[in-house]
C-alpha positions, 0 to 999 in steps of 0.5 A: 072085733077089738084092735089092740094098740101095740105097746110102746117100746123103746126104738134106741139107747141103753134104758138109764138103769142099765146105764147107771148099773153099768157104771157102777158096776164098772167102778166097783171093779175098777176098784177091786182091781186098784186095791190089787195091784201091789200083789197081795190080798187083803187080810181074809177072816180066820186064820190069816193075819194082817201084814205086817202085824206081829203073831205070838213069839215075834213072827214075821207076819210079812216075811212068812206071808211073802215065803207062803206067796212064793212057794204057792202054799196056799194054793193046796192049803186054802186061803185061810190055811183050813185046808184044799187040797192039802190038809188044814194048818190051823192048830198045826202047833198041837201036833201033826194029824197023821201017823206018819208025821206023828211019829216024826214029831216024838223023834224032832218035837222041835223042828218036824214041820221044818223037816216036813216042809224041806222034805229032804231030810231022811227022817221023813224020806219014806214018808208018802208025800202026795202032792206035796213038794220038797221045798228043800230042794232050793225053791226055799232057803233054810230060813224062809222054810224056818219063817213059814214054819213059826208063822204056822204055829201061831194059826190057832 
């Protein structure tokens, strides 16, 4: 009959590698939360621009990012704008996707997204919104709905 010797194994302490994984991993958070503390994200790939970087026609990058973080639209819209809950808002310049708003932007080329935005102009009154707010109602001014408004057309 054989007797088999026990395999040694640690009695106390934490294994070196799991001290240093540990650690690191510790400074990798910490580091993450310290580049998040003023609020804001850093610039994503795609449709977002960096803050304070000024967007084709003289948008306020900054300002309509601030207007996008206080109204939540990103929320239902993704963080890139390519769309979640709410549609996708990258190439929104070219026009509306649906009938509905369609029909909208014939009658105000100009200023439909304005209008869709603010939701409580009688031209889209009739206009099933679904989750999407009236941001007209005071949440936001007339010119941060204008901000967001130009800021969107330049996602392309």
């Amino acid at each position: 009959m054989t007797i088999h010797t026990p395999i040694p194994s640690r009695r106390r302490g934490v294994p070196a590698w799991g001290l240093w994984l540990t650690i690191f991993l510790l400074l990798v958070g910490g580091v993450y939360f310290a580049s998040n503390l003023s609020g804001t994200n850093p610039a994503l790939a795609g449709g977002i621009r960096a803050s304070g970087s000024a967007a084709p026609g003289g948008v306020d990058i900054a300002a309509a990012l601030g207007v996008a973080k206080k109204a939540g639209c990103q929320g239902c819209h993704g963080q890139e704008w390519t769309g979640g809950i709410g549609p996708n808002l990258v190439g929104i310049v070219n026009g509306p996707k649906t009938p509905d708003l369609t029909a909208v932007a014939k009658a105000h080329p100009d200023d439909w997204l304005q209008l869709w935005i603010a939701g409580t102009d009688p031209a889209v009154a009739k206009i099933n919104r679904g989750p999407m707010p009236k941001f007209g109602d005071g949440t936001l001014s007339p010119d941060e709905i204008d901000t967001i408004a130009a800021y969107l057309k330049t996602l392309k």
